[in-house]
N, C-alpha and C positions, 0 to 999 in steps of 0.2 A: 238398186245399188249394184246388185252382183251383173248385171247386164251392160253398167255404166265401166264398168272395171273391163270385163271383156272384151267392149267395144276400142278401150283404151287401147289393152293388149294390142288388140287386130291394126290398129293404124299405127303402132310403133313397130311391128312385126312386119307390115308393109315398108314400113319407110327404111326399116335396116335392113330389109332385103333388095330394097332399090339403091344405098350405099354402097351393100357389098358386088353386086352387078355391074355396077357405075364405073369402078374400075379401069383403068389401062393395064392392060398387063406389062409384065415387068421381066425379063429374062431371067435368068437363074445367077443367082450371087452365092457364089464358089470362095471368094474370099473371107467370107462373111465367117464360113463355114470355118475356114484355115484357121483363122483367128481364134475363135472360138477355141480349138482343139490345143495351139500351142499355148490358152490360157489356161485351159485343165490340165497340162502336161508341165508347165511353171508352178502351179499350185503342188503336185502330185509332187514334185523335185523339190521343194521348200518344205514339204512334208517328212518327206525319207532323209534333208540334211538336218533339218530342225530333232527330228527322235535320236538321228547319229550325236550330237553335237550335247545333247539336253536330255538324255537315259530319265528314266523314270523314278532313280535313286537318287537321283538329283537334284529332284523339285521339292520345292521345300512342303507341300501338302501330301503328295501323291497320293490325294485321291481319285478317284474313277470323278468324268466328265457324268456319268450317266450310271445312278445308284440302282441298282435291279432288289427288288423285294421279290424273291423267291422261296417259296418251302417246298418239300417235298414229304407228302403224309404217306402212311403205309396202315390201311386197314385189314386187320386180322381175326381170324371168328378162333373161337373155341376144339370146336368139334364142326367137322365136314358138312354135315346137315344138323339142320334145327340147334344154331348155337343158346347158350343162354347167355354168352358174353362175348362181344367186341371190344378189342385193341387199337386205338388210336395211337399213331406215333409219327409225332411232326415235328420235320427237320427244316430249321435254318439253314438253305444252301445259298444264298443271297449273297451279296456286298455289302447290306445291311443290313443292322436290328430292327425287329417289326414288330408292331403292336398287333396282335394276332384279334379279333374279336368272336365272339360264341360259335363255337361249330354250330353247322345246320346237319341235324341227320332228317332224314329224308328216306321213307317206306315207298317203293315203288310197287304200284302193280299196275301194268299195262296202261290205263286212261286213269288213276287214281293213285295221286300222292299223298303222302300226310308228311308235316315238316313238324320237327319241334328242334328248337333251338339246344342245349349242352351248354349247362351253366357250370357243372363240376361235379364233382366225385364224392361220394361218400357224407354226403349235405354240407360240403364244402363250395362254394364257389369263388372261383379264379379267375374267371375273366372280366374284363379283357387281357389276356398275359402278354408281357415285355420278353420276349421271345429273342436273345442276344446271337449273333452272326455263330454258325456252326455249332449249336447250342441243340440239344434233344429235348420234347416236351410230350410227354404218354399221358394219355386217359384209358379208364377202363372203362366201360360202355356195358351196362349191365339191361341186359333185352325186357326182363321181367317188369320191370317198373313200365315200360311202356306197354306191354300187354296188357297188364294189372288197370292201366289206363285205359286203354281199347280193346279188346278179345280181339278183334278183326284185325290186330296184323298181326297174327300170328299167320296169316293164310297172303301175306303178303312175299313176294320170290326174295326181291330186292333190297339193299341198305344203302345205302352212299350217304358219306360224308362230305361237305363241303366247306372249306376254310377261306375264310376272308378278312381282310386289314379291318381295321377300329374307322375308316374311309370308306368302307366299301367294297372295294376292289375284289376283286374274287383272286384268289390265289391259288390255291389247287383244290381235286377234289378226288377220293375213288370209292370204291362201291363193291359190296361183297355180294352172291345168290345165299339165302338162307336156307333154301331147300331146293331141290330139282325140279324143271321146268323143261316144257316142250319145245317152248319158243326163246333164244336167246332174243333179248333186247336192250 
């Protein structure tokens, strides 16, 4: 079968290359071109009297054509080296309100990650939270509980947090050194 498809290939690959060879040539169309240009420059001018004529106070929605989900998080340690707690603090800078879904923290060391997802605070869990447009939302990230889980990241450099929709989508992410390191990565 896989031979039978190849063989396919080869003779339809032959026959559009003898079309396109086949050909007269055709001088160069300059007008074609003209046209073209005073169509984008008609549009362009319908555009700049259209926003003069119809301001954006004007429209009865005035919403944005094109809603952006944006946040902006700001991770923060305790202490300089070896914190025992991180500061998550994630802002609504978007056009819209966003269903935020579980942060992922994520222990880096060089060829070895460990992910565990951030359900909430204090054996409270919040997510996924309804995250309202220029609206502030902080967790407190306490390191202990995940040592107490694994001894070994304690000898891990790296933290990053990463935030994403109740979709999917990755929306932003950043990342602290927990302790000093030879190599930045």
């Amino acid at each position: 079968m896989k031979h039978f498809k190849k063989a396919i290939l080869l003779v339809f690959g032959l026959l559009g290359s003898k079309l396109i060879w086949a050909q007269n040539e055709i001088g160069p169309e300059g007008h074609k071109l003209v046209w073209v240009v005073v169509f984008i420059a008609v549009i362009f001018a319908a555009l700049i009297i259209g926003r003069k004529r119809f301001p954006k106070s004007a429209t009865k929605s005035g919403k944005n054509l094109f809603n952006r989900q944006k946040v902006r998080i700001e991770l923060t340690k305790d202490t300089k080296y070896y914190p025992d707690r991180l500061m998550l603090k994630v802002e609504n800078t978007g056009d819209v309100d966003v269903d935020l879904d579980q942060p992922m923290l994520v222990f880096d060391n060089f060829w070895l990650k460990r992910k565990f997802k951030l359900k909430g605070m204090a054996n409270r869990t919040f997510y996924p939270l309804y995250l309202e447009r220029g609206k502030i939302h902080e967790l407190e990230i306490d390191l202990a509980r995940f040592y107490g889980h694994d001894k070994r990241l304690k000898k891990f450099p790296k933290v990053k947090v990463q935030v994403q929709n109740v979709k999917g989508k990755k929306l932003a992410s950043s990342s602290v050194y927990l302790r000093k390191t030879l190599v930045k990565f």
